[in-house]
N, C-alpha and C positions, 0 to 999 in steps of 0.2 A: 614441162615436157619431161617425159621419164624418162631415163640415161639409159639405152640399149643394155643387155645380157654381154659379157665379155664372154668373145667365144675365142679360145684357145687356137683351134681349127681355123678359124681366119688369118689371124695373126699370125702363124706360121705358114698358110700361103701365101700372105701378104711379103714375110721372110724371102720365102725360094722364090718369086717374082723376083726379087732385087738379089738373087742366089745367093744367099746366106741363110744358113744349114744352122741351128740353135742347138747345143747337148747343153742342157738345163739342168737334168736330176743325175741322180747314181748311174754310172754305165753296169748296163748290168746288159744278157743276150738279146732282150726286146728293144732295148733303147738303143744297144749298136744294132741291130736288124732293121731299127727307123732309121740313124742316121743312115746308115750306108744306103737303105735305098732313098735318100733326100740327096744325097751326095750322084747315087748313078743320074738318080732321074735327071738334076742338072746337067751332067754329064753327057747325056742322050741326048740332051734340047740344045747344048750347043760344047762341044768337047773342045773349043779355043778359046773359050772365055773360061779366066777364073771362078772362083768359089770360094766364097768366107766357112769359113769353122768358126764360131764364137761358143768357148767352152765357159761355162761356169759351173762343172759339175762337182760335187764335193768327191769322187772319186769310184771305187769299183774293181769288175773285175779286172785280172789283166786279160782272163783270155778275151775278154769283151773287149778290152785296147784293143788287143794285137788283129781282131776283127775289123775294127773302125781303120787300123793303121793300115792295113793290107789293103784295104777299096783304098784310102785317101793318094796311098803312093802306086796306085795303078791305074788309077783314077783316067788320067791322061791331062786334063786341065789343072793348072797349079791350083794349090788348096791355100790359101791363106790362112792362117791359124791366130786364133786372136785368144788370151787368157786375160780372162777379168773374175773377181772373188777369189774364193779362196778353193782350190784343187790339189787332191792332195791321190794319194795310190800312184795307177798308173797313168793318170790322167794326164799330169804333168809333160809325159815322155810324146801324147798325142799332139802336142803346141809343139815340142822339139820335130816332130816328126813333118809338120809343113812346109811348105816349097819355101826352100833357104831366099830371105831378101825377104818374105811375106810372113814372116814369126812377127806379133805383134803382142805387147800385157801391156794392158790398162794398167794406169798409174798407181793404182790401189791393189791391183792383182797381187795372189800370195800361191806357193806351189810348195807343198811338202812330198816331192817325190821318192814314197814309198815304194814298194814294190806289194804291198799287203794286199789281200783282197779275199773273198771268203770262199770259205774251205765247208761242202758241205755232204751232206749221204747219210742213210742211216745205217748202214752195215761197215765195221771197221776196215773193210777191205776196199769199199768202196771209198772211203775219205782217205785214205792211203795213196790209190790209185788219183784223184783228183789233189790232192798234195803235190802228187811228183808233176804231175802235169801241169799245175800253177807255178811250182818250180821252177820250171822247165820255159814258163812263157818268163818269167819274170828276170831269167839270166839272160834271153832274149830281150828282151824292153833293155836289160840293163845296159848290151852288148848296143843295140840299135838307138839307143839314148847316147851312148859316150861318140859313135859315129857321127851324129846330127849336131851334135854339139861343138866336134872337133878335138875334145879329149874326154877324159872320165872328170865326172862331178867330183868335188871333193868329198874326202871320206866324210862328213859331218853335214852333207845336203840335204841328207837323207836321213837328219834326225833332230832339224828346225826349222822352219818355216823361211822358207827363201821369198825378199822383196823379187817387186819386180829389176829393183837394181839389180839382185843376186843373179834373177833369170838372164838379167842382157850380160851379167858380167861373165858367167859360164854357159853364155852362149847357147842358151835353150829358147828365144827370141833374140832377134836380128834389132828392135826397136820398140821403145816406151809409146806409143802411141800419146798425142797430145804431151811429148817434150819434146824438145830439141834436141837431145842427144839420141845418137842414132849410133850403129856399131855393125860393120860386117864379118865381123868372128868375132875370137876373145880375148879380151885383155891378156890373159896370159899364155899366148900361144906364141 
């Protein structure tokens, strides 16, 4: 008997049936323009029941964050944020950014919480102008990261690769999913 075509399309309605929202690849404006409307559409079919974010995107823009961040926290329904693989730009600050108590990383999960993301145009005026404005989003992320977390990341988070112990320990996840230890702020507050 031949094994079915793997259709993508299913599997991610099969996902928002059980409302859990997938960011998989690069956040770039099309993939936060999916997520956000997989996030409202739940949202709409029922605004008191939560919503998973399961991120494993290797990272991206920030204005594309600061797009996904803005539906998740106006959302209305808590967002649950789950980090598994490795995320690294502004992706990171998206898991910080979910309904406090429902931040969750897989045990394997890794976050190099940059602020980088690409810079582009082809007239020098125009990569000037979108500089200041990536700028601009990314002292925000930085600004609305140290808030979610309860203080600022240490100066050096942002230039190795944080476990998921790192993640619960500065408080950018509430819990390791599948451990026992669980944590409602941060060790050092």
């Amino acid at each position: 008997m031949p094994v079915p075509a793997f259709d993508p399309g299913s599997l991610a309605d099969q996902l928002l049936g059980r409302r859990i929202v997938l960011l998989a690849r690069e956040l770039d404006d099309d993939v936060a323009a999916e997520t956000c409307s997989r996030l409202l559409l739940l949202a709409a079919e029922d605004p008191h029941r939560p919503v998973t974010l399961q991120i494993l995107s290797p990272g991206g823009s920030p204005v594309a964050a600061m797009t996904v961040h803005d539906t998740m926290r106006t959302l209305g329904p808590d967002v649950a944020t789950v980090a598994a693989g490795s995320l690294a730009g502004p992706v990171p600050f998206l898991v910080a950014a979910g309904t406090p108590g429902r931040r969750t990383a897989l045990p394997h999960a890794m976050a190099l919480p940059t602020g980088d993301g690409p810079v582009s145009g082809s007239h020098p005026g125009d990569v000037r102008v979108r500089a200041e404005h990536l700028t601009t989003r990314r002292t925000e992320i930085e600004e609305l990261t140290n808030r979610y977390c309860g203080a600022p990341l240490p100066g050096d988070a942002r230039e190795r690769w944080l476990s998921a112990q790192d993640m619960l320990r500065y408080g950018i996840v509430d819990e390791i999913r599948g451990s026992a230890q669980r944590m409602t702020g941060r060790a050092d507050s």
